[in-house]
N, C-alpha and C positions, 0 to 999 in steps of 0.2 A: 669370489664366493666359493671357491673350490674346498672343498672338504666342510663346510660350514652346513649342517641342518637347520634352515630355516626353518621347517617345521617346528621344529624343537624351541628353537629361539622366538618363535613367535609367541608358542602359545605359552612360552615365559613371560613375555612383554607383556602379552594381554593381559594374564591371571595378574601383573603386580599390575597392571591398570584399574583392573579391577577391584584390588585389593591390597589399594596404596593402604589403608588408613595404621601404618607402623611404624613407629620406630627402631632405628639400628640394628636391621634386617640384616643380616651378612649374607644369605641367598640373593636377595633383592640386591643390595652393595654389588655383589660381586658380578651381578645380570649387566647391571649400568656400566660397571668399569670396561667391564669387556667390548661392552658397547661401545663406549667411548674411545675405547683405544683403538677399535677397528675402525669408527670414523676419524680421528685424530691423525691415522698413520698413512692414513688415503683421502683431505679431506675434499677434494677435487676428484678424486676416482669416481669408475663408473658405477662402482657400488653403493656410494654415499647416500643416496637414497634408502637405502635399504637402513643406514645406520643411524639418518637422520629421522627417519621414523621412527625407528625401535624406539629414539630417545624421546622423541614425544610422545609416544605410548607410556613409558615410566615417567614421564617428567612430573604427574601428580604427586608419585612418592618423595621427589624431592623436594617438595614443597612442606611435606613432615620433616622428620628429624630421621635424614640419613647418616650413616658413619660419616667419620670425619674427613674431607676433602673431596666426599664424591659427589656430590651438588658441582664443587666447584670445577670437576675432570667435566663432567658434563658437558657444562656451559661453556668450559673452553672449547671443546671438540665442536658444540653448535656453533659456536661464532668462529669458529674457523671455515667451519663448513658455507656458510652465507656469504663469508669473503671471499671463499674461490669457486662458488660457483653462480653466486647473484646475477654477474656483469658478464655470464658469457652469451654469446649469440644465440638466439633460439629463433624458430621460423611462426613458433603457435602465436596466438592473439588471446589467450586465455591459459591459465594453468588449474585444477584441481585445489590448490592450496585455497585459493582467491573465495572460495566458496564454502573451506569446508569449516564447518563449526564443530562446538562438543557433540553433540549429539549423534555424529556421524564416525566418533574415536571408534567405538566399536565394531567396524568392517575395515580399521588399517589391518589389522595380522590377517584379514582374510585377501585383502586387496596385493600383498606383499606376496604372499602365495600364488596367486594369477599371477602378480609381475612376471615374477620368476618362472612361469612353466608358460610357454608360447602356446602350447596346446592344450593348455585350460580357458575354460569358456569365459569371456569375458561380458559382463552386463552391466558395466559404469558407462555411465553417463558422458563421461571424457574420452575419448582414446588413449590408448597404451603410452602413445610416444607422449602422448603431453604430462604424464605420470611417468614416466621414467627421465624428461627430459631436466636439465640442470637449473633451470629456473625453480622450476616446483619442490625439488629434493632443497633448494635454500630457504622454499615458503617454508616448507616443514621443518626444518633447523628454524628458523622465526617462532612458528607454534610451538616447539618445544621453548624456545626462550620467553619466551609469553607468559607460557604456565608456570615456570617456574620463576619467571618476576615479573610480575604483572605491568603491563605499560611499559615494559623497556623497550619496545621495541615497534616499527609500524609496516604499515602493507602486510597486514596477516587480518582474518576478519576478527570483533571483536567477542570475548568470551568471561562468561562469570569468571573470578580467579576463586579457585580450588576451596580456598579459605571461605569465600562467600556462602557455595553451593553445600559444605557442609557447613555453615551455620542455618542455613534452609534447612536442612533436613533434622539440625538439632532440633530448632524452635519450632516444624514441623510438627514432629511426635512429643515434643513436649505440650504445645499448643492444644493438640489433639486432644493432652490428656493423657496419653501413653510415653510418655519418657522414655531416652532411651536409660540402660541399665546405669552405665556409668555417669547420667547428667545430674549434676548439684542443680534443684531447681533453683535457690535463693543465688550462687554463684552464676550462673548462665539470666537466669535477669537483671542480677548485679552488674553483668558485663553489660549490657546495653547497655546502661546510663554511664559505663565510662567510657563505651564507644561514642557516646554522644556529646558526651562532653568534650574528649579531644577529636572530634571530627574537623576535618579542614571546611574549610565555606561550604566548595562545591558539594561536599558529601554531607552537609548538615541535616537537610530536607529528607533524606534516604535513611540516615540515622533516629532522627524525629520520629517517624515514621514506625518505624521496627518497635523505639520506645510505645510509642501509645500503642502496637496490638499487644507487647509486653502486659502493661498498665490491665489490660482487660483481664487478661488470668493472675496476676498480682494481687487483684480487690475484688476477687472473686472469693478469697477465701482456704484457698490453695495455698496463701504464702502466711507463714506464721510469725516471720520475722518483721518486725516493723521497719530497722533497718535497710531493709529492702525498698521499702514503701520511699521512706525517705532519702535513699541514694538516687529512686527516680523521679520524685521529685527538685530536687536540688538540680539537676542534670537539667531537667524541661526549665528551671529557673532561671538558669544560667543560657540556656541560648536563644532565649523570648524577646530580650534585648536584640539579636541579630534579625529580628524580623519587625521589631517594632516600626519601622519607617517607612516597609514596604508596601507599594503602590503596583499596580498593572493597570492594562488596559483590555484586559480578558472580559470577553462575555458571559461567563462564569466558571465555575471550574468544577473537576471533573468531584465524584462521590467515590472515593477511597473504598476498599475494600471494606467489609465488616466483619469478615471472618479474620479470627487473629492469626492464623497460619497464613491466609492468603495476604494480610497486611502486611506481617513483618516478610513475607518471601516477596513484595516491591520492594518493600523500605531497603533490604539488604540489596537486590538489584539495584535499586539508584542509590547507593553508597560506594560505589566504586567508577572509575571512567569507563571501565571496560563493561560493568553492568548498564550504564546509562546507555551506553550506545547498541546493546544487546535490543535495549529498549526500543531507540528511537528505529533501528533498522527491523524490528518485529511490527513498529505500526505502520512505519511504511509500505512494508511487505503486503500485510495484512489489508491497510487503507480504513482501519479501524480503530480506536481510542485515541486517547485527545495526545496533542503536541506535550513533549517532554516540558516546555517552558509554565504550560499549564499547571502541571501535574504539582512541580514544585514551589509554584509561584511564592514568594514570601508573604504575601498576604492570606492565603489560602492555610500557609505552614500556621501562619499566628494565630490562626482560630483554629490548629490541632492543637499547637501549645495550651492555649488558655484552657480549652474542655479537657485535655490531658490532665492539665493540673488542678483544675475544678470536682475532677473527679477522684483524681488522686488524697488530696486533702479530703474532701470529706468521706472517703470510703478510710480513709487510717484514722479518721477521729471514730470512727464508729466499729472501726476494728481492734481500735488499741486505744482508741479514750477512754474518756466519762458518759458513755451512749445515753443517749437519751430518749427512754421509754412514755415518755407522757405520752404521746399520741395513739397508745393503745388501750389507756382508757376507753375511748371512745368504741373499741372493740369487744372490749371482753368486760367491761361494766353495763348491767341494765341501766334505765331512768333515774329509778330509785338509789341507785351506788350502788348495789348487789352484784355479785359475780354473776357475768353473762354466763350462767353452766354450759348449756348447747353447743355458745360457739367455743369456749374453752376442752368440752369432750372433743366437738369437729378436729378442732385445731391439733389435737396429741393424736388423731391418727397416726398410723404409719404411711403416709400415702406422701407422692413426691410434690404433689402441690402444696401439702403443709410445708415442704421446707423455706421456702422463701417467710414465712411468718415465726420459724422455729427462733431463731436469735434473740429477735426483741420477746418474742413470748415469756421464753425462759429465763431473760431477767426481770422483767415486770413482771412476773409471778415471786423470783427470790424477794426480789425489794417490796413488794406488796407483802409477802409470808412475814418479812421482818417487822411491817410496820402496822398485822395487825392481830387481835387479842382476842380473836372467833378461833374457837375451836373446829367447827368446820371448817371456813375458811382457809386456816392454815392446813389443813388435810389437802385441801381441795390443791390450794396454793404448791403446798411443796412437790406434789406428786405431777402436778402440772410441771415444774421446773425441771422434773427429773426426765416425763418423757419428753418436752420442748426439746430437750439437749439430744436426748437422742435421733430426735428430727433433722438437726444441724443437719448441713451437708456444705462442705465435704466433714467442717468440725465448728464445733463453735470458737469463733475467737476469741484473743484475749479479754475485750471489752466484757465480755458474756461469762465468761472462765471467771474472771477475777469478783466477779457478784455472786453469780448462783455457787461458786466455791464457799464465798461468805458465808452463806446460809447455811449450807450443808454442814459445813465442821460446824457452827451451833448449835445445829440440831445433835448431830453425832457426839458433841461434848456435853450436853446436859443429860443431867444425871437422870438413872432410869430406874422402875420398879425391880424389886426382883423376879419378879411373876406378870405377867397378862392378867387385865381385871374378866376380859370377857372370854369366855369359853370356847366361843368357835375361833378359824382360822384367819389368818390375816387375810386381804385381798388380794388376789390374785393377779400380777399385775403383766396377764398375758392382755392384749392389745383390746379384742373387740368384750370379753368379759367387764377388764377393769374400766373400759369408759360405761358402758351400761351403768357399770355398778355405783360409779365412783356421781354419776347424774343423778342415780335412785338416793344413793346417803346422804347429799347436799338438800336433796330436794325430793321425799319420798313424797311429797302430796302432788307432785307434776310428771313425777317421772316412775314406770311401776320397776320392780326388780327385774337383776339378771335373773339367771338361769339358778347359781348358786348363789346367793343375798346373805350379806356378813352384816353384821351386828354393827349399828355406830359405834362404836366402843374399839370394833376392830379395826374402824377407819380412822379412830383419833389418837389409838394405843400409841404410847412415847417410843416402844419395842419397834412396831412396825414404823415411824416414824426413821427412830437411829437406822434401821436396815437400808431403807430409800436410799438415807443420806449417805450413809456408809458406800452403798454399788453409783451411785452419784458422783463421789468423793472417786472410786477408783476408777472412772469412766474418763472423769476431765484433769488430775492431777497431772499426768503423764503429759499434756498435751504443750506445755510451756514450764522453763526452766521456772523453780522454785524462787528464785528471785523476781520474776516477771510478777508473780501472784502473790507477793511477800502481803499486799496489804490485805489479800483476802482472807486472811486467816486471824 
């Protein structure tokens, strides 16, 4: 250690532990090699502790995409290190390694620091010698081979591999809602269904898993590509067969998470050997949640599949079909057939309970506006479909896009006066005015005026019609490729 700054070198190792997540870092490169070669040239020395840590500090970053050959100086300097210093005599009944998980990386560069200085304070849990001694400096060469290939190796405890824990935190902040900057929403849900498609046996259930909290913000509205819908479905198709035959003996099993971040951050934990057993050693610990054998039973898996895919198909027929608006007759028609006015003004609030109703409104309004020959009605009709849509949330889908688009360009395409026949202003089609208003003009013997009250003539002008449709038309055009909509025009 003679002339070497630990200091210095530590708070390297840490900062790229911290701040693996890069590619063909020549800083980084050049931290590791030196690494390497200082356990490589000693790997039995009594410093090798010192370099078999460091490497497992950085070993995250090799698991990206380091320069060419330094993953591999690495991995040789660890496995050199394990074979001379595994097998020699030591007097402890325990080592530091045997215990320590991810969660504790962050006090190696400080624990290295104590090694090294006799007269700094020590408060671990282990003694000195059992952390200096040549067993533990080989556990640590293991944990760095660990990380950086998952399962190669044993007698190290077991830990998420690196690839896992950032897909947590992907599907995390995507899950949430907050994406991170650079995540393809439609690619990163794409990827589950191919991870679940090639998943091995053991990893099926872990995979499944991820898929269906996936599935929740997919048909939620969020995803606008259909192909998306359909690559996870095909995927859940495909491994439904591997559970069909399954049987247990369980007295029931356990209620899966419902939050989709906290779903897929299982699924991804039991999709890997080293996640399963993170698992089963946290409920033991713990003496809390059900046996891992439960969790994935295949018979449990086959009624995620089926409801996965039950919901799948029909939230894409109603995102991307021929949706089917009859049952809101029953809502927005009186007795008589008449336009329920009330609840049609309620329903075009701006308020966030309208939007669960905005979809189907605002095509059964287009396709009602097409199909009928009332001058109010169609007033009432189209200005309904314009603000429906803007209730959408997060958008309206294609289903909804490709009708009330319909409407609009024929309204926008037929031919118009060259004048207004009525004198006053159009309606005003700020929020709490135009629903007033828009109940007093369909229905002025039930309903009295707004504040400022426009002329029927100003509610059925062809002028004020093409405008609706026109900022209608440039509300939802943008929202799917021009071929998607080709028929609504």
């Amino acid at each position: 250690m003679d002339g070497v700054k630990l200091d210095e070198l530590s708070e390297i190792w840490d900062d790229i532990r911290e701040n693996y997540e890069t590619s063909d870092n020549s800083d980084y490169d050049r931290a590791v090699l030196d690494c390497a070669a200082r356990l490589a040239s000693s790997p039995g020395g009594e410093s090798a502790y010192v370099w078999a840590i460091g490497l497992a500090l950085m070993a995250p970053y090799l698991t990206w995409l380091p320069g060419a050959g330094v993953a591999e100086q690495a991995v040789a300097a660890l496995e050199a290190a394990d074979r001379a210093l595994r097998d020699r005599a030591c007097p402890h009944d325990s080592h530091p390694y045997l215990s320590h998980d991810d969660e504790e990386d962050e006090y190696l560069a400080g624990i290295l620091l104590a090694l090294a200085d006799e007269s700094a304070d020590w408060n671990e849990d282990s003694p000195r010698s059992e952390w200096l001694c040549p067993h533990n400096a080989a556990g640590f060469a293991r944990i760095g081979l660990d990380i950086i290939h998952p399962g190669s190796v044993a007698d190290v405890p077991p830990r998420l591999p690196v690839e896992a824990k950032d897909s947590i935190s992907t599907l995390s902040a995507l899950l949430h809602g907050y994406p991170k900057p650079w995540t393809d929403i439609d690619d990163e849900i794409s990827s589950q269904a191919s991870e679940l498609s090639g998943a091995a046996p053991a990893d099926r259930a872990g995979r499944l898993m991820v898929v269906r909290a996936v599935t929740w913000y997919a048909v939620s509205g969020m995803v606008r590509s259909k192909s998306v819908l359909d690559h996870l479905a095909e995927a859940v198709e495909g491994v439904r067969p591997h559970f069909a035959d399954g049987h247990c003996a369980h007295d029931g099993h356990p209620a899966l998470p419902d939050s989709g971040p906290d779903a897929a951050a299982l699924g991804i934990k039991l999709s890997s050997p080293g996640g399963r057993e993170v698992f089963e050693r946290s409920r033991i610990a713990s003496g809390r949640n059900t046996p891992l054998d439960a969790v994935v039973c295949p018979v449990l898996m086959a009624e995620v599949a089926d409801r996965t895919l039950a919901l799948l198909r029909t939230r894409r027929d109603e995102l991307f079909g021929e949706r089917d608006t009859s049952h809101a007759d029953a809502a927005y028609l009186r007795a008589d057939g008449r336009l329920n006015i009330e609840r049609l003004v309620e329903r075009t609030d701006s308020k966030s309970w309208n939007e669960e109703y905005a979809d189907d409104l605002g095509l059964w309004a287009a396709r009602r506006h097409g199909r009928s020959d009332d001058d109010r009605d169609r007033a009432v009709l189209l200005l309904v479909a314009h603000q429906a849509t803007k209730n959408s949330y997060p958008s309206p889908p294609l289903s909804v896009v490709r009708g009330v688009l319909a409407t609009m360009r024929a309204v926008a395409a037929a031919p118009l006066p060259a004048e207004c026949v009525h004198e006053d202003e159009h309606p005003a089609l700020r929020r709490a005015e135009f629903r007033a208003g828009m109940a007093h003009f369909w229905a002025p013997e039930e309903f009295p005026p707004g504040e400022e009250p426009r002329s029927a003539e100003s509610w059925t002008c062809p002028r004020f019609a093409a405008s609706v449709a026109e900022e209608c038309i440039g509300d939802l055009a943008g929202l799917y490729e021009e071929d998607e909509i080709a028929d609504a025009r």
